[in-house]
C-alpha positions in Angstrom: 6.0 7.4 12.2 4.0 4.3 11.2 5.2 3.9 7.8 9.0 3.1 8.7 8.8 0.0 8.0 5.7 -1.8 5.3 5.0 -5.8 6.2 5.1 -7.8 3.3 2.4 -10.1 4.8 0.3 -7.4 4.4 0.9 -4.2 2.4 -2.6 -3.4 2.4 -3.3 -3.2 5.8 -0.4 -1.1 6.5 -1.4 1.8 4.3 -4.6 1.7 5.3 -3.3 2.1 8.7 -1.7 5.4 7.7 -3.1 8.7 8.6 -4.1 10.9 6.0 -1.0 13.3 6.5 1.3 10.4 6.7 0.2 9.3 2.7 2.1 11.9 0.5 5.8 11.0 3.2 4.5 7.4 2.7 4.7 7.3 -1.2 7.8 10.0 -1.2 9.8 7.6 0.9 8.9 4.5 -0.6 10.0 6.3 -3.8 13.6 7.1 -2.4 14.2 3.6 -1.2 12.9 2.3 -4.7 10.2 0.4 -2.6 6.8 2.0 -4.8 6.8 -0.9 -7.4 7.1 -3.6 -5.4 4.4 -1.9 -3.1 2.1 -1.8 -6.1 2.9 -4.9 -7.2 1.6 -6.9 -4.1 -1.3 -4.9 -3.9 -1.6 -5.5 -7.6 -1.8 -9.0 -7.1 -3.9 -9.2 -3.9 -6.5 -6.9 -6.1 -6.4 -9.6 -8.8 -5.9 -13.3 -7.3 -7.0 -12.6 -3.5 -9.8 -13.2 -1.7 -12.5 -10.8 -1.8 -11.7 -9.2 1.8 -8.1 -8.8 0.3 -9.4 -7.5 -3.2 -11.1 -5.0 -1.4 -8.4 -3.8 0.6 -6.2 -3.6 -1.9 -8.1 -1.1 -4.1 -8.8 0.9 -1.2 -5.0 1.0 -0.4 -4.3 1.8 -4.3 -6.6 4.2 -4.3 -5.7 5.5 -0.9 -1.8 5.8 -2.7 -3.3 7.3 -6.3 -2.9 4.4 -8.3 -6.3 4.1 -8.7 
């Protein structure tokens, strides 16, 4: 599945690379291997202090999760 394993580079990227099926696992394993905050977190900051390309990304990826 892609969303074994999420880069920290680029959090963003990587669940906007998941297909819409593979959301709901996505956020149900990241909640088992206490992964969600730290998820949210990065995107968080991305949203706030990035550049516009990765501000954009990042609410799309929040959204994408239901954070937004």
């Amino acid at each position: 599945m892609k969303h074994e394993i999420v880069s920290e580079t680029d959090m963003a990227h990587d669940v906007l690379g998941l297909d819409e099926g593979e959301i709901a696992p996505f956020v149900r394993k990241c909640l088992k291997d206490r992964s969600l905050s730290s998820l949210v977190s990065h995107l968080n900051n991305d949203l706030l202090f990035g550049t516009p390309a990765e501000r954009e990304s990042a609410e799309v990826a929040l959204r994408r999760i239901g954070f937004i």
